[in-house]
Structures are given as structure tokens and as C-alpha cells.
C-alpha positions, 0 to 999 in steps of 0.5 A: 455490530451496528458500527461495522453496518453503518461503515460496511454499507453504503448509507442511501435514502429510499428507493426513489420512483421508477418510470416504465418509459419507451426504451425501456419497455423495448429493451426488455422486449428485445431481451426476452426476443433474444432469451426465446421466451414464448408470448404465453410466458411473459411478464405483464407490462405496467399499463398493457393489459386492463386484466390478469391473463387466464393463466395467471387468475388460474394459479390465483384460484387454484391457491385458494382451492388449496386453502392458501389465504392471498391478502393485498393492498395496491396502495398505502402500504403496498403489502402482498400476504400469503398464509399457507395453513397449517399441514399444507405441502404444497409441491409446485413453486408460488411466483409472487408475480403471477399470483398478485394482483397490483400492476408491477411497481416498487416499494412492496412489501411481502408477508409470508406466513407458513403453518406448523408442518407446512412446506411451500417455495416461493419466487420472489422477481421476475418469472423470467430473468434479467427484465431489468425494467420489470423486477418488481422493487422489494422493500422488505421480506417478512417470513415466519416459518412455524414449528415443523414447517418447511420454507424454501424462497429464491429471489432473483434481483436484476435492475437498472443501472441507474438504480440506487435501492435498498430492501431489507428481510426478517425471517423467522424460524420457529422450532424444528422448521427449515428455510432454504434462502436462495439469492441471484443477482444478476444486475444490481444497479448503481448501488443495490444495499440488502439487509437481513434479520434472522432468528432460528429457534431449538432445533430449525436450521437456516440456509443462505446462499447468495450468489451475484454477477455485477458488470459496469460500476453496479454495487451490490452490499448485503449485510445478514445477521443470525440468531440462533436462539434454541439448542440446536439450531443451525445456520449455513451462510454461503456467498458466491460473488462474479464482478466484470468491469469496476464492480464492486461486492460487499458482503457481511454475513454474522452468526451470533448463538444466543444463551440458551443455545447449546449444541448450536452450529454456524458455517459461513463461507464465500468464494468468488471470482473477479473477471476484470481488472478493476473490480472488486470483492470485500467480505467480512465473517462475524461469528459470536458466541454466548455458549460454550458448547458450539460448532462455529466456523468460517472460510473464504476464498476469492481473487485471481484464478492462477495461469495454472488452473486456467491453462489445466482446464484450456488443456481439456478443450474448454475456453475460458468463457466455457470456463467462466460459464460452467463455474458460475453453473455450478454455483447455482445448481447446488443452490438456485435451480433446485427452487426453480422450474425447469423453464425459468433455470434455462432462462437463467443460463441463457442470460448467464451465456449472454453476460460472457458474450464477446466479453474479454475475461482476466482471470 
């Protein structure tokens, strides 16, 4: 298996440093202009303010009333920790961004640590969406899920074109405990690379679903790989790639059950569609087994829409931007939205009708 990661994704170096210039931080105002954000819920600019606003100091506190333990180096190591004790059900989603107290910049590295029986979400990017100057850079994501304990994390990814990054995550599923992943990109730069470590112990389960839409020449590489180490563990991995113009999609998703790990259960599946001419999706499924009694399946579905299935829905009074929007939007409100607030989900369709806009589409 480290022979088809080596070849499947592209080989690049570490992130190299970003700089916040003047174009830069206008188009990013001029997004959010367009995207009718209110003053009140924008993003903090590197070197804007000389201290958190209230509201954000507010969540910050309001963590730590709630026992939630918030650790962070702005330097060296650039880690931010959180640790949700144990028992503890939080019911509002945690934006890493507003809890933290470093300036934007890249290269960080998340700890998220959440007690036996706990449940928490997390949102890992921007709180509004599409600030390409803004998404903080995420090396690596580390989660530990313990015995119980309920984790959902959604991660917005949107970049620079001239970007080359790369991130890499381990989670870690204790017995009986659930992680929902949800994964957008909406821009992923020259080339976004994205790795993923899984274990899921007897009886928790794991779900991923990765949905992206590439414009110009981005690439975006993902490789994920599962254990299931314990009877009865699940995992379901789903990928839902949209490429304009020459992008590019590559995705390996592999669900590897241990021995040990009877009863054990995997689905992988993706689907997507290309709008232009040149662009192009690549998918590879893995599915391995130690055990004799398991439920392993995979799927896929990509390419062209047919001239038929397009012309049904024409019939019914939709264009084909309306077309291309409502499938996008279905993808994601079975996936995304749900960990999202109802004001970042609007952003989020804003920008996903902004990415059609006067766009000509081949089906």
C-alpha cells in the first residue's frame, strides 16, 4: 500500500510561507462584500486588531465554564489542544478560529481530545467560507475519540491558486464511539495533497464524506486509509468531486479489517461529475481483509451526464446552472450542512452559486 501512495499522490515539499499582501486582503474584503456578511461576523485579518473582539473572548470563556480545557503554542510547534471531558455534551459547534488565540497563519497543528461518552463538533476553516487569503493552513489533525464518545468535525478547505499544501490527519476511535468527518473544498490551490490515518476500535464506527469543486488547474489529492480493529466496527467512506476548467481530482480511499475484527463492515463510494472538457477525476477503492466474516463493498459513479438526463430536467423548467447548483446542494445537505450553523450553510450556497455564475457548463 505505500507503493500506490507514493505513485497516487503528488510528491511536494512542506507548505511554504504565505504572506497576507494588499490584493490579497482587498479581494477577500470584496468577497465577503459580495457574500453580504455583516461587519460583526468577519474573520480577523493578520495584523488588524491588537486583540480578540468580545464575541470571540465570549466563546473562549464560555468553553472553559463548560470544563473544556483550551491549550496553545503560537510558536515552536504551533499546536492548538482542545480536551472535552468526559461526559460532557456540548450542543453548539466549536469554530477553532474563534476560539484561538494566535494570529491566522499556516502550519498548525490541531489536538482534539474528546472524554469517554462526550459529544462535541468541531469547524476546522474559515467561519465564513471561500476567504482564500484566510483559511488557516492545517498541517496535521489529530483526534482521539474515547470509549462512548461522539465526534463530528467539518472542514472547509479553500486556498490560493498558487498554493502548493499538504495536511495529514490521524483519528482514533475508541470502542462504541462515532466520528462523522465532513470534508469541502472549495478551492484547493495548484496542488492540495491531504492525507488520512484511521483506527476504529469493536463496535465504534467512522464516516467520511468528502465533497470538492475545483476550478482553473487546482489539484486536489486525498489519500485515507481505515482500520478496523475490534468486532464490529464500521466505516463508510463517500467522495463527491465537481472540476471546472483542467482541474484534477484524485482520490484513494482504502478500508483495511484487522484480525480480530469479526462482524466488521465497510462501504466506500464516490461519485462525481466533471463540467468542463478538460477536467479530470481519478479514483482508486482498496478494500482488504484479515477476517472471513465481513460486509466490504465499494462503488463509483463519475463522468458526463447524458444529453437525456439533462434534457428531463430542462423539460421541468430548470437551466442547467439550476441543475448543476441543486446536485452540488444535495451532496451537501446530506453531508456538510448538518455540522454547520444556519448562517455559515447560507454562505456556503452563496459561494457555491458564485463558482456557476456566468460559467458555461458541459455536461
Amino acid at each position: 500500500m505505500k507503493d500506490r501512495k507514493t505513485i497516487f499522490l503528488p510528491e511536494i515539499g512542506q507548505p511554504r510561507e504565505m504572506s497576507y499582501g494588499d490584493d490579497a486582503r482587498k479581494f477577500v474584503i470584496s468577497l465577503m462584500d459580495e457574500l453580504s456578511v455583516p461587519q460583526n461576523e468577519r474573520p480577523i485579518m493578520l495584523g488588524e486588531v491588537d486583540e480578540l473582539p468580545e464575541r470571540f473572548r465570549t466563546k473562549r470563556e464560555r468553553l472553559k465554564s463548560l470544563g473544556v480545557r483550551i491549550s496553545e503554542s503560537c510558536d515552536g510547534d504551533n499546536t492548538l489542544l482542545l480536551e472535552v471531558p468526559n461526559g460532557i455534551k456540548l450542543d453548539f459547534p466549536i469554530f477553532l478560529l474563534e476560539v484561538s488565540l494566535c494570529a491566522i497563519q499556516p502550519n498548525r497543528n490541531i489536538k482534539i481530545r474528546v472524554g469517554e461518552g462526550a459529544m462535541a463538533s468541531f469547524v476546522l476553516g474559515s467561519p465564513v467560507p471561500a476567504l482564500y487569503a484566510l483559511s488557516p493552513v492545517m498541517s496535521s489533525l489529530d483526534v482521539e475519540a474515547k470509549t462512548g464518545s461522539t465526534v463530528r468535525l467539518a472542514m472547509l478547505h479553500s486556498y490560493l491558486n498558487e498554493m502548493e499544501l499538504s495536511s495529514s490527519s490521524r483519528i482514533k476511535i475508541g470502542s462504541g464511539a462515532t466520528v462523522e468527518a465532513s470534508i469541502l473544498t472549495l478551492k484547493a490551490g495548484r496542488i492540495l495533497r491531504v492525507e488520512g490515518d484511521v483506527e476504529v476500535a469493536e463496535n465504534g464506527s467512522f464516516r467520511l464524506s468528502e465533497t470538492s469543486l475545483l476550478e482553473d488547474d487546482n489539484l486536489k489529492a486525498s489519500w485515507v486509509h481505515v482500520k478496523l480493529t475490534g468486532p464490529n466496527a464500521r466505516a463508510e467512506l463517500n467522495s463527491s468531486d465537481f472540476n471546472f476548467d483542467s482541474s484534477e481530482t484524485r482520490t484513494a480511499f482504502f478500508v483495511e479489517v484487522m484480525a480480530g475484527a469479526q462482524n466488521a463492515a465497510g462501504s466506500i463510494f464516490s461519485s462525481g461529475v466533471n463540467f468542463s472538457e478538460n477536467a479530470t477525476q481519478l479514483f482508486l477503492p482498496g478494500l482488504i481483509t484479515h477476517e472471513e466474516d465481513v460486509d466490504l463493498h465499494h462503488g463509483a459513479s463519475s463522468g458526463k451526464w447524458t444529453a437525456e438526463q439533462v434534457e428531463y430536467l430542462r423539460t421541468r423548467g430548470l437551466s442547467l446552472h439550476d441543475i448543476a447548483i441543486l446536485l452540488v446542494d444535495s451532496i451537501l445537505s446530506a453531508s456538510m450542512y448538518p455540522l454547520l450553523t444556519d448562517k455559515l450553510v447560507e454562505y456556503t450556497k452563496r459561494y457555491v452559486a458564485r463558482i456557476f455564475r456566468g460559467r458555461r457548463l458541459s455536461f
